[in-house]
N, C-alpha and C positions, 0 to 999 in steps of 0.2 A: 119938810121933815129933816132933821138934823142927827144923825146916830154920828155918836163920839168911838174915836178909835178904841177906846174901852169899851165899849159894850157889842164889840165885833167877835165876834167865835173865832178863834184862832184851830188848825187842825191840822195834823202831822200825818203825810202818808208815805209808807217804805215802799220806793219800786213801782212807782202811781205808775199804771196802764203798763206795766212790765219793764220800765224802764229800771233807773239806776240811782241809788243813794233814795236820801231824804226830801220829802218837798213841804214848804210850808205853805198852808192854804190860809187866807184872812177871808173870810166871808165879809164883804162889806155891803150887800144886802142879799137875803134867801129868800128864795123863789116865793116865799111866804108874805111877804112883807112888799111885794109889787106887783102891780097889774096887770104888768106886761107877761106876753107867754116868756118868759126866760127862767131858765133852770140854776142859772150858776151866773155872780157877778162878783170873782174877787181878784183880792191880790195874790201873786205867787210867787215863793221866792225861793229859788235851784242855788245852793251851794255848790262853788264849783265842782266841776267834774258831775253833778247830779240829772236825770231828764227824767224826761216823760216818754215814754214809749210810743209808738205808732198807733193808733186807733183812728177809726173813722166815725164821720156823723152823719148820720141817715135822720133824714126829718128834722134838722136843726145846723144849726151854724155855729160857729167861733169864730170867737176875735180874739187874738194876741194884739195888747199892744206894751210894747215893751218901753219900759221905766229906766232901767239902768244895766249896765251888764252887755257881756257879748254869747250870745250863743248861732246855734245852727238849725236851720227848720228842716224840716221831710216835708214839703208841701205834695202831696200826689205822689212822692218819688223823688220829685227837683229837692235840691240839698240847696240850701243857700246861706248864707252867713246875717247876722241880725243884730241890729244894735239900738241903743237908745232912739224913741220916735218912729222907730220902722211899725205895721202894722200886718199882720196875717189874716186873711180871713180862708176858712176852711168849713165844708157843707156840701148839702146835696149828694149824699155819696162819698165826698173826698176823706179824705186820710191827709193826719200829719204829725210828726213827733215835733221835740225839742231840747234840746241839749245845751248844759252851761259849756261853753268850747273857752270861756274867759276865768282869770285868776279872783274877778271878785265874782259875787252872787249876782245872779240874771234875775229882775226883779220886773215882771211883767200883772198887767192888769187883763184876766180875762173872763169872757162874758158868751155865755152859751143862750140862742134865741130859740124857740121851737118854732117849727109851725106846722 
């Protein structure tokens, strides 16, 4: 299966999980459209100064993996700094925000698993 960047939903949310500024969400496939238990597989992209607030996943996991851009993660609490190629995985209970801390936009692929 082949789905073209035009035919991806595109979705703006202000302040996602309480954080700050604007985030753009690219659906590049919905839970709908694969087999697998996964709830969320896109792209995201934080204008500087923009994040995601702290929340946790119970019953599922994330994965950041990050495209372009520098920001900072809350993994559990530990703060760490994140750039191109780095990867986050957060689940089982844990908590993690994420913040553009860079002048261009932090442009990360992420992907929620249930289980």
């Amino acid at each position: 299966m082949i789905k073209r960047n035009r035919d991806m939903e595109k979705e703006l949310r202000e302040k996602m999980r309480g954080g700050k500024g604007e985030i753009e969400i690219l659906h590049i496939f919905r839970k709908e459209e694969m087999k697998g238990k996964m709830r969320l597989h896109a792209r995201l992209r934080l204008p500087r100064g923009s994040s995601i607030g702290y929340h946790v996943h119970d019953g599922e996991e994330e994965v950041f993996y990050i495209l372009s851009g520098t920001g900072q993660v809350s993994d559990n609490g530990a703060v760490s700094a994140v750039g191109p190629g780095d990867a986050v995985l957060t689940g089982g209970g844990g908590g993690h925000a994420i913040e553009n801390t860079g002048e261009e936009p932090l442009e990360l692929i992420a992907t929620i698993f249930v289980y």
